[in-house]
N, C-alpha and C positions, 0 to 999 in steps of 0.2 A: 811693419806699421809703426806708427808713432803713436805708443806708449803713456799719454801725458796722465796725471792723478784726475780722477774724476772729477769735474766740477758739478759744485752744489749748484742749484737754483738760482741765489742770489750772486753767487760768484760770477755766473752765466748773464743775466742782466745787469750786472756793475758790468762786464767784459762789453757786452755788445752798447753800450751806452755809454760807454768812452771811444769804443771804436765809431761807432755813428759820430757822438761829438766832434773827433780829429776831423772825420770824414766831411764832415760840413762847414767846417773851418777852414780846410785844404778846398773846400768846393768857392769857397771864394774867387779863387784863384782863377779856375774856372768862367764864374760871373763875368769877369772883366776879361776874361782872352779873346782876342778876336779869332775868327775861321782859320786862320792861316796858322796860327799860335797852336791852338788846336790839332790843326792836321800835321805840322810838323811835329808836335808831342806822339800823334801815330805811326811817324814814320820812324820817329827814334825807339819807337817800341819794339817795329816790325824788322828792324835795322838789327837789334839788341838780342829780339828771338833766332834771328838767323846765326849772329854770331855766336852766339853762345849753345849753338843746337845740340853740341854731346853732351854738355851738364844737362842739357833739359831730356835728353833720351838718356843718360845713367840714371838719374830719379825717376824715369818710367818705367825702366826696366825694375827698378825695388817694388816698382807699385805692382807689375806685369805678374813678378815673383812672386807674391803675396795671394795675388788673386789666382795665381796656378796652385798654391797652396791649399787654398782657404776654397778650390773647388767651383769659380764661379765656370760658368758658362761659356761656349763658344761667343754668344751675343755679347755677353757683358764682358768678355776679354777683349772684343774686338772693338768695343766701343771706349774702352779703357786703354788702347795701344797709341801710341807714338812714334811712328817712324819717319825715315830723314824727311821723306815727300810729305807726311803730314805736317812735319813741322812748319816746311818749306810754305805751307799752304795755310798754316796760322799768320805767317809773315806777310803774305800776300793777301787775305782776307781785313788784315790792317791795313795793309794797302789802298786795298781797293775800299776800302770806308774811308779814308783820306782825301779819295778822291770825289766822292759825291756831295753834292750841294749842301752848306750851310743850312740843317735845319733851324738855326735858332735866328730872332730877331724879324720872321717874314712875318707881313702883314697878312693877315686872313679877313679881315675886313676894316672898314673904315667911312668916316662920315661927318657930316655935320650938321649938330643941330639947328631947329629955327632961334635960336639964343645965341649961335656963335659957337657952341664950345663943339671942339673935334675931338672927337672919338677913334680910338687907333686899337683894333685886336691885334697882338702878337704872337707868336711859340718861343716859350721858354722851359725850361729845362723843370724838372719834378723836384731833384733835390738830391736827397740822398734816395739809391732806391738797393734793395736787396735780393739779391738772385741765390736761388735754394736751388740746387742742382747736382746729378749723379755724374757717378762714371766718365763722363768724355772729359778730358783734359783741354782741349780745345775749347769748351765753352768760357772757360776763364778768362783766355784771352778775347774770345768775338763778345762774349759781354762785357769786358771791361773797355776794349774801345768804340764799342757801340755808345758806352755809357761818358765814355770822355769827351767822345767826338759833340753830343747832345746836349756837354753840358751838366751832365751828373756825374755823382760821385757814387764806388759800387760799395759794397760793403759782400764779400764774393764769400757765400757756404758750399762746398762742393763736399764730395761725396768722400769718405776716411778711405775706400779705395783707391783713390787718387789724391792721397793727400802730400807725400814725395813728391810729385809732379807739380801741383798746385801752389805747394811752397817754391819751387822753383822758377814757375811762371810768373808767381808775383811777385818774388824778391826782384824776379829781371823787368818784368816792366818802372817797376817800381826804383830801381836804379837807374833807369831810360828815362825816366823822369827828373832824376836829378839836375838833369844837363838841362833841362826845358824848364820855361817861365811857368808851368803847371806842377805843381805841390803833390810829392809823392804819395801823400797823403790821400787823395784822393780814390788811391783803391786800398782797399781795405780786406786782408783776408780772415776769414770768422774760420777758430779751430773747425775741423770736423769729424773728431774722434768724440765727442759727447754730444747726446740728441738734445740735452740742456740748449745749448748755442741754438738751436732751429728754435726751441719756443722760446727762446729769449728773443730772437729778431723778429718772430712772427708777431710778439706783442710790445712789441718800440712804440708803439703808435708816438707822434710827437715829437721821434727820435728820430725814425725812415721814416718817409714817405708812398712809398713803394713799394711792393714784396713782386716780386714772379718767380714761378715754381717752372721747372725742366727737369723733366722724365718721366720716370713709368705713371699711370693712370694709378697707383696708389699715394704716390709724392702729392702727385698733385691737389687729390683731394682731399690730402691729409693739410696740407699749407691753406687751402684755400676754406676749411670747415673749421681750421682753429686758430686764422690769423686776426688778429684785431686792426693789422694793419693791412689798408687797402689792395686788392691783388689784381692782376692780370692774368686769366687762366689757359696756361699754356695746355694744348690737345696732348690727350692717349690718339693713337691712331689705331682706328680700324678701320681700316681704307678699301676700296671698291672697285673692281674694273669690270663693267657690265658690254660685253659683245650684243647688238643689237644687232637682230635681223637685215639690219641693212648695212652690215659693217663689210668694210675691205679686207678680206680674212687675210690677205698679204701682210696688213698692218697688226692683224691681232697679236699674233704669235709673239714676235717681237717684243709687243707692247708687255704685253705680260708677266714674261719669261725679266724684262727689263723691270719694271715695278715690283716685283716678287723677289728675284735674284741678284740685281746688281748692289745691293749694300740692303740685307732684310733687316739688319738691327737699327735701320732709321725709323721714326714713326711716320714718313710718308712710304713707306715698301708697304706693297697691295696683302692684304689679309684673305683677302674672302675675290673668286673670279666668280661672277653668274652671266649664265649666257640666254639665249633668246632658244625657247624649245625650237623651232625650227629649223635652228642647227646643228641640236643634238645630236641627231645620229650624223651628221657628216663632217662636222668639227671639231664636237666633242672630244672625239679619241685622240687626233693631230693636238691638240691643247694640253690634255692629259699625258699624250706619253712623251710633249716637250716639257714637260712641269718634271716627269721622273729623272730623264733626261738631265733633268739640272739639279738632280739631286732633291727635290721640295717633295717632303709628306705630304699627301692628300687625304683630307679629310672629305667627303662626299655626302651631299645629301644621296634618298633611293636611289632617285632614277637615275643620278650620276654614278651613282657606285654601281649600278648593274652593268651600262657601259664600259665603266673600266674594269670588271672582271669579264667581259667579252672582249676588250682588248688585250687584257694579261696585264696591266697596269696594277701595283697593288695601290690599295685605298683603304680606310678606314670609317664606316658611320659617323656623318658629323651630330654633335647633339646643339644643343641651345647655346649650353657653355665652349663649345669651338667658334662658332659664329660667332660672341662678344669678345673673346681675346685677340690681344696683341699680340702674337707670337713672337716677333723680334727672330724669328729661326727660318730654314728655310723648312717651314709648313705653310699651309693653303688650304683654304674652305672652296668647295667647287656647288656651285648648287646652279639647277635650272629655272628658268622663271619665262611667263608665257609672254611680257608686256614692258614695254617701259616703266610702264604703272608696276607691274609687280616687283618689278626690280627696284624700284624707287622706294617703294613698301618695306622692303627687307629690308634697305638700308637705314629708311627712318627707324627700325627697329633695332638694330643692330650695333649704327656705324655711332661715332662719336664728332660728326659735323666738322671731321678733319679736310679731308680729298677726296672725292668719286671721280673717277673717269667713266665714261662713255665712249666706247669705238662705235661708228656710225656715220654714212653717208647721207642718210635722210635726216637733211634740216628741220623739218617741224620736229621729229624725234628727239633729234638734240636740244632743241630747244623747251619741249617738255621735261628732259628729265635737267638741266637747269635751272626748271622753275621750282621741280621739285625737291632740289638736290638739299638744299637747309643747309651750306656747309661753308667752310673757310674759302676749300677753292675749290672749280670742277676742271678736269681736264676733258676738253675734246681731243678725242682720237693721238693721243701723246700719255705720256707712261705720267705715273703719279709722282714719280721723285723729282719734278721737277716743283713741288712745292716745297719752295726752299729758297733763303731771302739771296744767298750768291748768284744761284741761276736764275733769279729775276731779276738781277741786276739792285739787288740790294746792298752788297757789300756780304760781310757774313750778317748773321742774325741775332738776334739778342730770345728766337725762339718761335714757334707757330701758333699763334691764338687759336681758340676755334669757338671762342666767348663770341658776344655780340656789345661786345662795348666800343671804346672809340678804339681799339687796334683788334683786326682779325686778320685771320691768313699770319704768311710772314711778317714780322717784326722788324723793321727796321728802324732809322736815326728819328723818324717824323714820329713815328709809334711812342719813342719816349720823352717827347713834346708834350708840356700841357699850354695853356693861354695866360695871358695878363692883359686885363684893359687898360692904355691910357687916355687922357681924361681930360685935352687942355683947352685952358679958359685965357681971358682976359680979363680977369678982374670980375667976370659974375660970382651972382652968390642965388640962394634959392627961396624963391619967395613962397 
C-alpha cells in the first residue's frame, strides 16, 4: 500500500480545490470539442489500456497482495482483480461508449414565442463531477470515459485498496490524452489513503458540481448524509427473484441459479428467492438442492427450512437481518409467500428499489407485481444481472441509481446531461 503522511483537514481541502480548479480549466477543452474529438480521445484511451495491459496487471497484483494480506474477502478480492480479459473488457467498454450517440448539444424542446423570440432547451455537460468509489479498478476507467464522452471532467476517489491500480489507470489515460486535442487534465485522481480527501470533495460545493457514490450501502450513505455537494445515489442491492404460480419452472432454475451464482459480488446478483406456496412442495426442493448444488448458503424462512431438511439440503433460520443484507457471497434468503401481493410486500420491506424479477406466464400477474415493484428495473422471466448499463446497450456505466431523480436504473452518457436554455431575440426588450 501507499504509505503517503497523513493529511490534515485543511491540507485535504487546499488539495481537492486545486485539483477541481485544474479539473475545470482542462474542462474547457472539453466545452469546445466536438463528438468526434471526443470519441477519438476514447479510443486513444481504450488503445492505451490494451497496450500497456502488464503495467496495469503488475499494480494489481501489489493491490491483489495486499488485500490477501490485509484478509479481505472472496467478494472483495474478486471485485478488486484484474485480469488480461478484464482488462481487455475495460478497453472495449471505452469502445463501446465511443460509439453511442453524442449526448451533448440535443435539443429537448423548442419554440417560439408570441414576441418572436425562440426558445431552444439543450443537454449539456454538469461540469466537474466526483465519483467516490471502492474496490473495482474498472470503475476508473468506465467512469472516467463516461465522464469525457459527456463532457465532464472527473475528479476519481477510489478505494486505497486499489490505489496501485488506480494510479496506473490514470497515469495511462491521462498520457492517452496527451496526443488528443482534450487536456489531460481533465481527469483527476484524488489520493485514497486518507478519509480527509472524501470530506474534502464531499464539501467542494462551488468547486464540483457533482458527487456519486459506488459501492456497499454504507458508502453510499455515508457520501450522500454528509455531502454538501449535490449527489446521485447509486443502489445497495437487495435484489429479488419471485417464482409465481404461473411460472415456466423450465425457466426458473436457470434463472436463479444465474442471478445468484454467475458473478454474486455484483449488486444486481439475487439476494433473497421467494416462491409462490403452491409450489412448495413440488419445486421447492429442485430450487433448493440447485442452490446447494452451486455451492450458495441458504438462509430459510420456516416452512422453507422444514422442506430442506426433508430434502437433506442443509439450511439455516433466516432472521429480519439476512432479508436486508447484501451478501455479495454465494448466500441466499429462500422464503415462501402465498400472492403476488405477498411477495411484493416482502420486497417493499426488505428490497432497496434496485431489481426484482418475476418468473411468470400469467400477464395480469406480471403486470401487478410491476406496478408494485417501486424499483429502478424489473425483470420479466430473465435473471437480474442483466441490470447493467453494457448489457442494455449503454456502453459501461458510470453506476445503478435506484433514487428517483432525473437518472434511475443504469447510468449512462444522457444520465450525466444537465440543460441550458437559449434565448434568441431580434432586438426585443421587456416591457
Amino acid at each position: 500500500m501507499l504509505t503517503p503522511a497523513r493529511l490534515e483537514p485543511m491540507d485535504a481541502k487546499v488539495l481537492i480545490s486545486n485539483l477541481a480548479d485544474s479539473a475545470r480549466i482542462a474542462g474547457r477543452t472539453l466545452s469546445v470539442a466536438t463528438g468526434a474529438q471526443r470519441k477519438a480521445a476514447l479510443l486513444a484511451i481504450a488503445d492505451a489500456i490494451e497496450a500497456r495491459g502488464a503495467e496495469i496487471l503488475a499494480a494489481n497484483e501489489k493491490d491483489m497482495e495486499a488485500g490477501r494480506s490485509a484478509g479481505l474477502n472472496s467478494s472483495l478480492l474478486d471485485r478488486l482483480l484484474l485480469t488480461p480479459e478484464r482488462v481487455k473488457g475495460i478497453a472495449g467498454g471505452a469502445r463501446q461508449v465511443s460509439e453511442l450517440p453524442d449526448p451533448l448539444g440535443i435539443t429537448l424542446r423548442q419554440s417560439t414565442l408570441p414576441n418572436g423570440i425562440e426558445l431552444e432547451q439543450i443537454s449539456v455537460p454538469f461540469g466537474v463531477i466526483g465519483m467516490v468509489y471502492e474496490a473495482r479498478p474498472n470503475v476508473t476507467v468506465d467512469a472516467a470515459v463516461i465522464l469525457l464522452m459527456s463532457g465532464n471532467a472527473a475528479l476519481l476517489r477510489g478505494s486505497s485498496s486499489a490505489a496501485h491500480s488506480n494510479e496506473v489507470l490514470v497515469r495511462v489515460m491521462r498520457e492517452a490524452l496527451a496526443s488528443t486535442s482534450i487536456s489531460p487534465d481533465v481527469i483527476q485522481l484524488v489520493p485514497s489513503e486518507d478519509r480527509e480527501t472524501v470530506k474534502a470533495l464531499l464539501n467542494a460545493r462551488g468547486k464540483v458540481d457533482l458527487v456519486i457514490p459506488r459501492g456497499s450501502a454504507a458508502l453510499i450513505r455515508m457520501v450522500v448524509d454528509e455531502s454538501t455537494v449535490p449527489t446521485i445515489e447509486t443502489g445497495a442491492g437487495v435484489c429479488h427473484v419471485y417464482i409465481d404460480e404461473f411460472a415456466d419452472l423450465t425457466k426458473a432454475v436457470p434463472i436463479i441459479i444465474n442471478s445468484k451464482v454467475q458473478r454474486p459480488s455484483v449488486c444486481n446478483a439475487a439476494e433473497t428467492l421467494l416462491v409462490h406456496s403452491k409450489l412448495a412442495d413440488s419445486f421447492m426442493p429442485t430450487a433448493l438442492k440447485a442452490l446447494h448444488e452451486a455451492g450458495v448458503i441458504v438462509h430459510a424462512d420456516a416452512a422453507t427450512l422444514a422442506l430442506a431438511k426433508s430434502a437433506g439440503i442443509p439450511a439455516t433460520l433466516a432472521t429480519d437481518e439476512n432479508f436486508c443484507t447484501e451478501y455479495g457471497t454465494l448466500e441466499m434468503n429462500v422464503a415462501i409467500v402465498d400472492s403476488v401481493d405477498a411477495a411484493s410486500a416482502h420486497i417493499a420491506k426488505y428490497g432497496t428499489q434496485h431489481t426484482e424479477a418475476i418468473i411468470s406466464e400469467n400477464k395480469e400477474n406480471v403486470k401487478r407485481f410491476i406496478a408494485l415493484a417501486d424499483c429502478a428495473a424489473v425483470m420479466v422471466n430473465t435473471s437480474t444481472r442483466f441490470t447493467d448499463g453494457e448489457q442494455m446497450g449503454f456502453g459501461a456505466e458510470i453506476g445503478i441509481s435506484n433514487q428517483k431523480l432525473h437518472a434511475r436504473g443504469p447510468m449512462g452518457l444522457e444520465a450525466m446531461t444537465t440543460t441550458t436554455w437559449i434565448v434568441t431575440g431580434n432586438g426585443q426588450i421587456r416591457s
